[in-house]
N, C-alpha and C positions, 0 to 999 in steps of 0.2 A: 431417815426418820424425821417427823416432823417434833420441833418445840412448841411446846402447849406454853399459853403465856398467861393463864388461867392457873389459881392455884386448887388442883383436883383435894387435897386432904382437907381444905378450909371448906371447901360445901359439901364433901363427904360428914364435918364435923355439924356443919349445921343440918343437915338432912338428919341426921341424929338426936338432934337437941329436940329439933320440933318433930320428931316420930312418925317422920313420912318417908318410906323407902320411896326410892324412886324406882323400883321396880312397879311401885304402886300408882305411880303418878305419872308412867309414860302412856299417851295415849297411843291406839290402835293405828290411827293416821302417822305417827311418829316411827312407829314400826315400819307401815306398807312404805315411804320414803326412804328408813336407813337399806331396806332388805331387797330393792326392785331390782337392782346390780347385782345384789352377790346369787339372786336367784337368778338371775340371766344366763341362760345357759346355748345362747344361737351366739355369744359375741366368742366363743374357741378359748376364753383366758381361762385361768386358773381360779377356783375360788379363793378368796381372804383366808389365811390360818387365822387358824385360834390354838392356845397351847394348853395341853392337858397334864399335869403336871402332879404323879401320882406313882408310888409302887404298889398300890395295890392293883391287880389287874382285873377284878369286878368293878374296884371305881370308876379306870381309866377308861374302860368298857361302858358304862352308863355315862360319862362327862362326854366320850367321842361321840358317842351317838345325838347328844341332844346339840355335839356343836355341829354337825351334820345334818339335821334337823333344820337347823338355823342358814343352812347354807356356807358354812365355813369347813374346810377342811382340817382337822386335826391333826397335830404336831404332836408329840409324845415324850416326856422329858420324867425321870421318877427322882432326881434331886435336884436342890438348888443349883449346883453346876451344871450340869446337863440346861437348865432352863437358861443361864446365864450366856451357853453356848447358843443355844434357841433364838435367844434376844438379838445377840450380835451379828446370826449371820440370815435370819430372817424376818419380815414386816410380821407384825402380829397383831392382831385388831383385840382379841381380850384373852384372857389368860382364866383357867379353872385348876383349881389348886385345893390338895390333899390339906388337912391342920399341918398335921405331921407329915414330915418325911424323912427320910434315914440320916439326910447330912444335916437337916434342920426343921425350920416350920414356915410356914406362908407369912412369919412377920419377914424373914428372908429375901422372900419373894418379891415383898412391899418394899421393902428399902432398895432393891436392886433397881424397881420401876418408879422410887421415887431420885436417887441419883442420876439417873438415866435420863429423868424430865421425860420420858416418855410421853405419859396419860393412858398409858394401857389399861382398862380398867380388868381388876381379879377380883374374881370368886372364889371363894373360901365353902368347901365342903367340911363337914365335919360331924363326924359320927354322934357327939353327945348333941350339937344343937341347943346348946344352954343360951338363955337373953343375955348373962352377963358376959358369955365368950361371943354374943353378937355384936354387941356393944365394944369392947375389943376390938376384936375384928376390924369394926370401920374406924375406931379410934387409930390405927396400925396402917389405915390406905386401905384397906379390902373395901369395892365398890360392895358388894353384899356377900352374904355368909347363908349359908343353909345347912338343913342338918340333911345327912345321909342316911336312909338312899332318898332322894327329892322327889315326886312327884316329875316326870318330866315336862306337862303344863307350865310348873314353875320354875323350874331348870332355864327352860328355853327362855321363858319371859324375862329370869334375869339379865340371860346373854343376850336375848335384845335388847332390853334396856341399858345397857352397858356400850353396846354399839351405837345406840340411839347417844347415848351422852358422851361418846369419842368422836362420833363424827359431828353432834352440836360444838365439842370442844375445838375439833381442828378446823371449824369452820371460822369460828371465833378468832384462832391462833390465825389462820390465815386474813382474816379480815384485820386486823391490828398492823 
């Protein structure tokens, strides 16, 4: 796993301040670059995991599919242990994660990927969808927060943009 040398919660926090998802600000070109790989399907590899991290089994059901969508293969974890085990013994390019889940909550989630130094970036699903549990959310490390069930135009756009700003970060990381 690579070390991010960027600190991902400090421009989660400003991306906040000034009310600009970056779900909303990645361009289309910035897409077609992160996606050309993971859609490559003549090179025989595996694609990129993504982990879905949910008991409930219509969420996990609608999150696999849009990471699938994306060109990511889906990983399946319904508590913070489970995912913790996820982390350690496979690469994982973004993670989409339930509020709640039975051992805990996706602030869990967030502290695991911020001691980790990761840069994975998560998504935060959540049934009520309230501004002030958005706010939250990215306060907490959540790359972005939506309410359930998503649209999956918007689903997908966040996991691209999430990938789009893991792979701007490890580029970053490795360029330093």
């Amino acid at each position: 796993m690579r070390v991010l040398r960027s600190n991902p919660l400090t421009e989660i926090k400003e991306a906040t301040l000034s009310h600009h998802s970056r779900t909303e600000n990645t361009s289309h070109g910035d897409f077609a670059l992160a996606f050309a790989q993971c859609r490559a399907t003549d090179t025989g590899s595996k694609p990129p995991n993504g982990l879905v991290v949910s008991s409930d089994e219509e969420v996990s059901r609608k999150l696999a599919e849009s990471l699938g969508q994306c060109g990511l293969r889906p990983l399946f974890a319904s508590t913070v242990v489970e995912s913790r085990t996820a982390l350690a013994e496979r690469e994982i390019l973004v993670i989409l994660s339930n509020e709640s889940l039975a051992d805990g909550t996706y602030e869990d989630i967030a502290n695991l990927l911020l001691r980790s130094d990761t840069g994975i970036p998560l998504v935060v699903v959540s049934r009520t969808g309230e501004w002030p549990e958005y706010l939250r959310a990215v306060d907490h490390g959540a790359f972005d927060y939506m309410a359930y069930p998503p649209l999956s135009e918007y689903l997908e756009r966040a996991i691209r943009s999430a990938l789009v700003w893991n792979r701007q970060n490890g580029e970053v990381a490795d360029a330093i």
